[in-house]
C-alpha positions as CSV (number, residue, x, y, z in Angstrom):
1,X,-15.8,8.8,-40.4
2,X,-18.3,10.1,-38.1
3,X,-19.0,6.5,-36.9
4,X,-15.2,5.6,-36.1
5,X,-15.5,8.2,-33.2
6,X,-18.5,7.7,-31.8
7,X,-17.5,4.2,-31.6
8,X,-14.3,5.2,-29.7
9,X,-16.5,7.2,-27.0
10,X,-19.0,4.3,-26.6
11,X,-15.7,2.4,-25.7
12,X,-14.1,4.9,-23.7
13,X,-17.4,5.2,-21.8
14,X,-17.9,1.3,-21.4
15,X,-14.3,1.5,-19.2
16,X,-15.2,4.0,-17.0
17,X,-12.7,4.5,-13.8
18,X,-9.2,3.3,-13.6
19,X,-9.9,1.0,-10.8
20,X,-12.5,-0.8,-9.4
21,X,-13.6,-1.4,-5.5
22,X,-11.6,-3.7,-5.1
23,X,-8.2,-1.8,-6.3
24,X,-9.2,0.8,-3.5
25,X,-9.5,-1.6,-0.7
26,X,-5.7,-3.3,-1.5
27,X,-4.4,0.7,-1.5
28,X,-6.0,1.3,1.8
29,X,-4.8,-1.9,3.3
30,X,-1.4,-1.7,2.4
31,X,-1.6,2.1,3.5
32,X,-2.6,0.7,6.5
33,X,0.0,-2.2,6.6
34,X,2.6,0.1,6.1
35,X,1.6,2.6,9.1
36,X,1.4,-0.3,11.3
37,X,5.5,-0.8,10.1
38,X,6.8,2.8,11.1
39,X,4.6,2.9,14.1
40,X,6.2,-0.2,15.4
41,X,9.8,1.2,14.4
42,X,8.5,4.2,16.5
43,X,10.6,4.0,20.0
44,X,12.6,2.0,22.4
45,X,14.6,4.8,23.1
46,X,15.7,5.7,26.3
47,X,14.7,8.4,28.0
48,X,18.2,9.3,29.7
49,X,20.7,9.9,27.4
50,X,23.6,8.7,29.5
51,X,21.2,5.1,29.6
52,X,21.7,2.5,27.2
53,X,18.7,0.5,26.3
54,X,18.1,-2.7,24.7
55,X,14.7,-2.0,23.4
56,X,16.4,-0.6,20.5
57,X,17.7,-3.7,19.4
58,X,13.9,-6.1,19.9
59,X,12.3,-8.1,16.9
60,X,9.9,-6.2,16.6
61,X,11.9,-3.0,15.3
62,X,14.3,-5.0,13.4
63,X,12.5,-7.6,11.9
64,X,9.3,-7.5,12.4
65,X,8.2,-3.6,10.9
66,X,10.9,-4.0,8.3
67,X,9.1,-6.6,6.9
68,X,5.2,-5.5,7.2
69,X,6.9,-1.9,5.4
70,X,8.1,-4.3,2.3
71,X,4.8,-6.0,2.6
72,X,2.8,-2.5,2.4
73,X,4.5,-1.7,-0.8
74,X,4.1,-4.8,-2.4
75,X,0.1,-4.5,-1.5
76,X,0.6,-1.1,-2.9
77,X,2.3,-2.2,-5.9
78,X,0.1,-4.8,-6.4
79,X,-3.3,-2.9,-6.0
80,X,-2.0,-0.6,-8.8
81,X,-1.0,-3.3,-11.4
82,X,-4.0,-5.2,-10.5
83,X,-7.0,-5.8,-13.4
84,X,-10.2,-6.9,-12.1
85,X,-11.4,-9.4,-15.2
86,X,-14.4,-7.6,-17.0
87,X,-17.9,-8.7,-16.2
């Protein structure tokens, strides 16, 4: 009996951390990926408010941060469900 734990520990210690270097570098990529989205969303206001302007509707605030904020989370998403094979 005593040998059916200790062989669970000895696998338990062999796993060690959730994830690996490379799981940390996809989380702070699309961390970054997804600041980069809501900074460009960030303005084109105007600073009058009895002037319209027409930097509110440019590509880069409606096309261009909506997609890098999708991509962000799918970096995210991805950098969680990734598994680095075993050496």
């Amino acid at each position: 009996m005593a040998t059916n734990v200790q062989k669970k520990t000895n696998k338990e210690e062999i796993r060690g951390f959730a994830f690996q270097r490379v799981n940390y570098i996809m989380l702070i990529s699309g961390l970054l990926v997804l600041s980069l989205g809501f900074l460009l969303m960030i303005g084109g206001g105007s600073e009058d408010p009895n002037v319209f302007s027409n930097g509110l509707f440019s590509f880069t605030r409606l096309t261009l941060s909506p997609i890098l904020i999708l991509l962000g989370y799918v970096i995210e998403i991805a950098a969680i469900m990734y598994h680095p094979k075993e050496v």
